[in-house]
C-alpha positions in Angstrom: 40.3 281.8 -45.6 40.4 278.8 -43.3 39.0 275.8 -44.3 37.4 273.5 -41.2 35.2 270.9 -40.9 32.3 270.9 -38.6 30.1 268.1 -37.2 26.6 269.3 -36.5 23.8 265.8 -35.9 26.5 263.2 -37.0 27.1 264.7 -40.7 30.7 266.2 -42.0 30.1 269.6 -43.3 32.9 272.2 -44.8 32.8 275.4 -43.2 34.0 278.4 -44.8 35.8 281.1 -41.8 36.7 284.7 -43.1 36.6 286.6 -39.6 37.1 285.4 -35.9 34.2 284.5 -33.8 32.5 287.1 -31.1 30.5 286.4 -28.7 27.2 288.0 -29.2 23.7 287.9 -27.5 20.8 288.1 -30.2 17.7 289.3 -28.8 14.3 288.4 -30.7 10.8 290.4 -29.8 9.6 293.5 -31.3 11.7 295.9 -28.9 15.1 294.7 -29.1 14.5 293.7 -33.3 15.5 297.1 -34.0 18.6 297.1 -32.3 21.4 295.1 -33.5 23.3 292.2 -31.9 24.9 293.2 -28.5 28.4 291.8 -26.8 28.2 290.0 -24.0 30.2 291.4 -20.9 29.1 288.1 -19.0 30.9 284.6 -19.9 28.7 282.0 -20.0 28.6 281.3 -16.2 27.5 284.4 -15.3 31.1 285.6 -14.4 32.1 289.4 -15.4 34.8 290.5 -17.6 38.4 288.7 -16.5 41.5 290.9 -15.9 42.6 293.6 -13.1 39.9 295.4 -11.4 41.9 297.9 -9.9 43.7 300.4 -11.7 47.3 301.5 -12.4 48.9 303.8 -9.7 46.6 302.5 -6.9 48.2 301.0 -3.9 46.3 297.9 -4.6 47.6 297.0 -7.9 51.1 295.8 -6.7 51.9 292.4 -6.1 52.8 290.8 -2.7 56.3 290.7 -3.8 56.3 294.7 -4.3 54.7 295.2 -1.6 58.0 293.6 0.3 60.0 295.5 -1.9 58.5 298.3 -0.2 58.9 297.3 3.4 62.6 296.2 2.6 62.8 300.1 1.3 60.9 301.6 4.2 62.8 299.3 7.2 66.3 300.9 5.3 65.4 304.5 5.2 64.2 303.7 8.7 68.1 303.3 9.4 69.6 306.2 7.0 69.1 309.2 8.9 71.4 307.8 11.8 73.7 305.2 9.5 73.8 306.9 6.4 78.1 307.1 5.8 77.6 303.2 6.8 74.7 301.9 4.7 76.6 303.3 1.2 79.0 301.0 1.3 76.0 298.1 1.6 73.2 296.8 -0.9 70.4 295.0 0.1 68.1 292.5 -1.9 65.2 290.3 -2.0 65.3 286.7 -2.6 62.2 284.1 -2.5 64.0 282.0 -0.4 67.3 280.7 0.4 69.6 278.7 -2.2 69.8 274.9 -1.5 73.5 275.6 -0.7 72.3 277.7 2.3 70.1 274.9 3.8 73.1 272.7 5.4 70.8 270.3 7.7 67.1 270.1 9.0 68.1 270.7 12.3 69.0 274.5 11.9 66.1 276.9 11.4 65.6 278.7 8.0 67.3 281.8 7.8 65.8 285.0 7.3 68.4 286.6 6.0 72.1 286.9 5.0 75.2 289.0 4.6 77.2 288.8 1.8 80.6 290.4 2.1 82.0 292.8 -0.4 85.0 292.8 -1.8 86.9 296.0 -0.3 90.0 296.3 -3.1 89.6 295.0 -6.1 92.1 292.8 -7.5 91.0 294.4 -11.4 91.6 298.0 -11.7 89.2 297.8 -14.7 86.3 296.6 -12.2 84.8 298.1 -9.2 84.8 296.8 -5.9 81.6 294.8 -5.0 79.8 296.3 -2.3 78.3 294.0 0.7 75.2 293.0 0.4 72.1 292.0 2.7 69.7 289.3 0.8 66.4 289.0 2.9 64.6 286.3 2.3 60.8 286.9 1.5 58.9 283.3 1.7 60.3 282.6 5.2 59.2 286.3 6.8 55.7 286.2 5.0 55.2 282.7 6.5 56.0 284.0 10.0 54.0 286.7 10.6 49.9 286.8 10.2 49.3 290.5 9.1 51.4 293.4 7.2 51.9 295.1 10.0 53.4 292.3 11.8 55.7 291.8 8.3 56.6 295.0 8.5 57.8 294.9 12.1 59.9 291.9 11.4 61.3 292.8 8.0 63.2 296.0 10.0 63.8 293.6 12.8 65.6 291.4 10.2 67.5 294.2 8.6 69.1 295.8 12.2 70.2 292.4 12.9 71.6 291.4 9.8 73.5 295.5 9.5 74.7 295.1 12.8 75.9 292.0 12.4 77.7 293.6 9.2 79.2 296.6 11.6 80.0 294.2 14.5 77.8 296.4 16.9 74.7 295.2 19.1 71.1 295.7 17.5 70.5 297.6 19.9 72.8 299.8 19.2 72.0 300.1 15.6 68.1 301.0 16.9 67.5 301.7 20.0 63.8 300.6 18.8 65.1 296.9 17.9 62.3 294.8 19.4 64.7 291.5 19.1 62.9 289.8 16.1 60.6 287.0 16.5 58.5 287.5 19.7 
């Protein structure tokens, strides 16, 4: 039992607890005496019940930052069917936005992205080369673009530049439908 003490008009009284407190609506009258107390599905402002309104599976109940995910996966199976030998030798990842290290002076503009080159032997037998990765930076795309459409757009924009910067080819090149990023 817990033991508390409870003011109530200016007096100390000691309060006996055995079971945690719901929140319940009594009802007096002769039509609702006969039913029992009810739970309230309102909080005390009026508000409904707190917590996800959409359910699991539905497009709706991921996040912002998996809904990127999803671009980042959709802009790179965008490029597989023509680069496909290439693009296993390359992982790509999302970041919130780029380390301190990256940001050398004010002057420069924030980078979208970055490549990351892979070791090709490995100097430990024991240990696998690490592949080259593309890290594309999510806060800076989101805060350039207006709609998801638009996100999308640039997120594959992002991604031919930064592979074809990886192969040494043109964008164009890479996709012949490279729009040439920001507009």
């Amino acid at each position: 039992m817990v033991r508390d003490r409870v003011v109530l008009s200016g007096s100390a009284v000691p309060v006996t607890r055995t079971a945690a407190i719901r929140s319940v609506a009594v009802h007096s009258g002769e039509n609702k005496a006969a039913q029992g107390p009810r739970i309230r599905r309102r909080d005390r402002h009026g508000r409904g019940v707190r917590g996800r309104l959409v359910p699991p599976g539905v497009p709706l109940y991921r996040t912002r930052s998996q809904q990127f995910d999803d671009m980042v996966l959709d802009a790179v199976a965008r490029l597989e069917s023509r680069w496909e030998a290439e693009l296993t030798g390359v992982e790509f990842a999302v970041q919130e936005v780029p380390e301190a290290d990256e940001l050398v002076d004010d002057s420069s503009p924030l980078p979208l992205a970055r490549t990351v080159p892979g070791s090709q032997e490995p100097a430990d037998p024991g240990r696998p080369a690490d592949p080259a990765r593309i890290v594309v930076y999510r806060r800076p795309l989101m805060a350039r673009t207006e709609n998801d459409a638009e996100l999308s757009d640039l997120v594959f924009d992002v991604i031919v530049e930064e592979f074809a910067e990886f192969l040494g080819l043109d964008p164009d090149s890479v996709d012949p439908g490279y729009r040439g990023g920001l507009d």
